[in-house]
C-alpha positions as CSV (number, residue, x, y, z in Angstrom):
1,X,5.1,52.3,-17.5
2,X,2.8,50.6,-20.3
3,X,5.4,47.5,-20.4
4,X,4.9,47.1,-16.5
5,X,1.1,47.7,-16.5
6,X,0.9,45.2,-19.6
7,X,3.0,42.8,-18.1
8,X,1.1,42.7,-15.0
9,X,-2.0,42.3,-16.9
10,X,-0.7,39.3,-18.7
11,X,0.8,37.6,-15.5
12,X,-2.9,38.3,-13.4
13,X,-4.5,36.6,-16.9
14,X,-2.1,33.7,-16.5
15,X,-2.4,33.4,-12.8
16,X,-6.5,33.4,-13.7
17,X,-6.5,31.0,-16.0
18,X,-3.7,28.6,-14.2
19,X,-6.1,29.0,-10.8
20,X,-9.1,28.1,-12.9
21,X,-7.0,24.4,-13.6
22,X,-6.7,23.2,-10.9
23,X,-8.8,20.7,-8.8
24,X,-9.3,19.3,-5.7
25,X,-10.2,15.9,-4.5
26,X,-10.8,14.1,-0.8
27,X,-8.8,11.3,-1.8
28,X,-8.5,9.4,1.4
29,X,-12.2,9.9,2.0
30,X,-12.9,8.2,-1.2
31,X,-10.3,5.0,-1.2
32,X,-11.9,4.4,2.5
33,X,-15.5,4.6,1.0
34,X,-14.7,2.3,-2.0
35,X,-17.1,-0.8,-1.5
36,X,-13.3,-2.4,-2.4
37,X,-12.0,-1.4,0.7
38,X,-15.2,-2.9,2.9
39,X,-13.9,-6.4,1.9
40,X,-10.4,-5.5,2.8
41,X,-11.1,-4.6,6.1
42,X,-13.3,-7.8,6.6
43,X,-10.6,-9.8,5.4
44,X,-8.2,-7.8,7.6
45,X,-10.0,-8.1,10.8
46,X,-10.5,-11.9,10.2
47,X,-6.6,-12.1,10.0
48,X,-6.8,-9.8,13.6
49,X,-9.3,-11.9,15.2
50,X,-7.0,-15.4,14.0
51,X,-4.1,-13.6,15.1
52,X,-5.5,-12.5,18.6
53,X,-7.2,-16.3,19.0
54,X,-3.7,-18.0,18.6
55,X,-2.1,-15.2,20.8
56,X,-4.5,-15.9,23.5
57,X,-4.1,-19.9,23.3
58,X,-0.4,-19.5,23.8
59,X,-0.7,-16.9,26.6
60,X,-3.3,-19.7,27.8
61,X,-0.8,-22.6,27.4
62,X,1.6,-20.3,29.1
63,X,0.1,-19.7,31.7
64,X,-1.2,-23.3,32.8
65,X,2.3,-24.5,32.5
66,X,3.3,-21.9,35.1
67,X,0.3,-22.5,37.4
68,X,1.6,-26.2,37.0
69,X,5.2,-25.3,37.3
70,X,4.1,-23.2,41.1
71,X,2.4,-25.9,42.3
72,X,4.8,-28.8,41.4
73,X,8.1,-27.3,41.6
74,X,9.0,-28.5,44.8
75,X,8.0,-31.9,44.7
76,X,10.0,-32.1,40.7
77,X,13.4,-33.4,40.8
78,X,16.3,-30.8,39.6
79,X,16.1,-32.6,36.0
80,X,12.2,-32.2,35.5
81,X,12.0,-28.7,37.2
82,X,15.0,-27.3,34.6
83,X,13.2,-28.7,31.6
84,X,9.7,-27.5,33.0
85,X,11.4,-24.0,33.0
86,X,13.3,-24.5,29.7
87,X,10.0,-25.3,28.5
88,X,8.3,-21.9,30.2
89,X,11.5,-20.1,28.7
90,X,10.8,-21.3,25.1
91,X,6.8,-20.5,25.1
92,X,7.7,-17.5,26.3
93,X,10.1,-16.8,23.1
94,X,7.5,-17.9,21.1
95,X,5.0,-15.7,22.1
96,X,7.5,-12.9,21.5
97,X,8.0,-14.0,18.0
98,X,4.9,-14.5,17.1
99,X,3.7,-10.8,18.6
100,X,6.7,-9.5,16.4
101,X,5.7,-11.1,13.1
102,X,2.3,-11.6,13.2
103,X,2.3,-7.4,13.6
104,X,4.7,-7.3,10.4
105,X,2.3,-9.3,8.9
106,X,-1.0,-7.4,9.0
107,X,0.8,-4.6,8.0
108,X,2.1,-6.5,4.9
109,X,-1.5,-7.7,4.8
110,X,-3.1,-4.2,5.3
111,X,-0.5,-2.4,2.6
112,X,-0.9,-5.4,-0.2
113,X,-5.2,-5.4,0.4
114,X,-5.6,-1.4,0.1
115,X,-2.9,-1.0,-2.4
116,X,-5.1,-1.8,-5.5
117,X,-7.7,0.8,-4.2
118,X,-5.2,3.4,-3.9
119,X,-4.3,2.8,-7.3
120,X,-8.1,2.5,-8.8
121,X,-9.5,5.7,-7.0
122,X,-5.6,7.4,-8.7
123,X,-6.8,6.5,-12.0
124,X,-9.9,7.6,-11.5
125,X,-9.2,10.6,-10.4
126,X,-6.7,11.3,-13.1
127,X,-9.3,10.5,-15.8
128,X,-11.3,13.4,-13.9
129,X,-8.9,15.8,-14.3
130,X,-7.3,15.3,-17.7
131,X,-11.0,15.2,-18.8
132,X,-12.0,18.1,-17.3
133,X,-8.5,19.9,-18.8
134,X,-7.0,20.2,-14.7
135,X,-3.3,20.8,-14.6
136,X,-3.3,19.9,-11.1
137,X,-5.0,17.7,-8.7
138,X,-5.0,18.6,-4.6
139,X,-6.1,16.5,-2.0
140,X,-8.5,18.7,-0.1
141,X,-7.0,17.1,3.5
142,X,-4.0,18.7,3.0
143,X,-4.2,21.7,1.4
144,X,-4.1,24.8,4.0
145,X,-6.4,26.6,1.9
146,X,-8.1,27.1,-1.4
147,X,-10.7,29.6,-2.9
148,X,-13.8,26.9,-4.1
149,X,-14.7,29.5,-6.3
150,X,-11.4,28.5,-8.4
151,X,-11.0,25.3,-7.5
152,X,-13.1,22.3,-9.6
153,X,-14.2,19.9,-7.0
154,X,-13.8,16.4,-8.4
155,X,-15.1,14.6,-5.5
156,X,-18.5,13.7,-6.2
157,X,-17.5,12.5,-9.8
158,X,-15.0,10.2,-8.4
159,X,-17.2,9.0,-5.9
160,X,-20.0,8.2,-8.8
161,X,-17.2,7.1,-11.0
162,X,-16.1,4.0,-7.6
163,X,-19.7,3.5,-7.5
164,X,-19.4,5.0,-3.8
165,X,-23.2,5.0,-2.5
166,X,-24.6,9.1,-2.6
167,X,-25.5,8.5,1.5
168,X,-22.4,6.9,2.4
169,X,-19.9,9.3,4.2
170,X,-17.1,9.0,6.8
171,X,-19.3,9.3,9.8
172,X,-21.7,6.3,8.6
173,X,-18.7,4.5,7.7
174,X,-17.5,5.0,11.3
175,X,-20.8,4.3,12.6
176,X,-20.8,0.9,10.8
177,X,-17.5,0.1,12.2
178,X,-18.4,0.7,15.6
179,X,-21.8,-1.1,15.4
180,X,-19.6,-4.2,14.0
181,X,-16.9,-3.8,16.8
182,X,-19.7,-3.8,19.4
183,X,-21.0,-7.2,18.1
């Protein structure tokens, strides 16, 4: 009976000192925050706005040449009229394609832009922890729970540590981008 009593005492000790290791960290909140990741969304919503310009010319161009192609059609001999619609047929293609890559692209472009934050605010946040002695690291947005009594929340230290503003949050940061999507 003493083995079993001082074997649960030893595994509640371990448990207690194993829950007092661990630490917890908003990690999305903090790569999105990163005055890094302001530039890459600036650059990424030129790309959009360049992408959405040429998209529109050749929807534009597309259009006129059927407008044209309405009108005219009847008057065309069967020679012009088949290359008028071969021509409609190949901006048409085109406009597929370029809907198809340009999409591949900005992702490429989005992945390539925020992967060097992802990997700054990770070593960052690693510092933290093997400073502080942590065994383990959550991120706060998924966990389903934790006890912040016996968690070490390293959130505002990495935050200091990206030089993330003390009065920036996730609702300013979505009030900026609404103000600039307005303009």
């Amino acid at each position: 009976m003493k083995k079993i009593l001082a074997t649960l005492a030893l595994g509640l000790i371990g448990l207690s000192l194993f829950a007092q290791n661990i630490g917890r960290v908003n990690f999305s909140e903090l790569v999105q925050l990163m005055p890094e990741a302001d530039e890459a969304r600036a650059t990424l919503q030129a790309s959009q706005q360049e992408a959405e310009e040429t998209y529109t010319s050749m929807v534009e161009e597309y259009q006129g040449k059927m407008n044209q192609y309405q009108q005219k059609n009847t008057t065309w001999t069967t020679a012009i009229r088949e290359a008028k619609e071969k021509e409609l047929y190949d901006i048409q293609n085109r406009i597929q394609e370029f809907q198809q890559t340009i999409s591949q692209e900005l992702q490429q472009q989005q992945t390539s832009l925020m992967a060097p934050l992802y990997q700054k605010a990770q070593e960052v946040v690693n510092s933290i922890a093997k400073g502080k002695g942590l065994a383990v690291v959550f991120d706060s947005t998924s966990a389903l729970y934790f006890d912040e009594a016996q968690v070490v929340d390293l959130t505002a230290e990495a935050r200091k540590a990206l030089n993330i503003a003390d009065d920036r949050t996730m609702e300013s940061l979505q009030a900026e981008l609404a103000a600039k999507a307005q303009q």
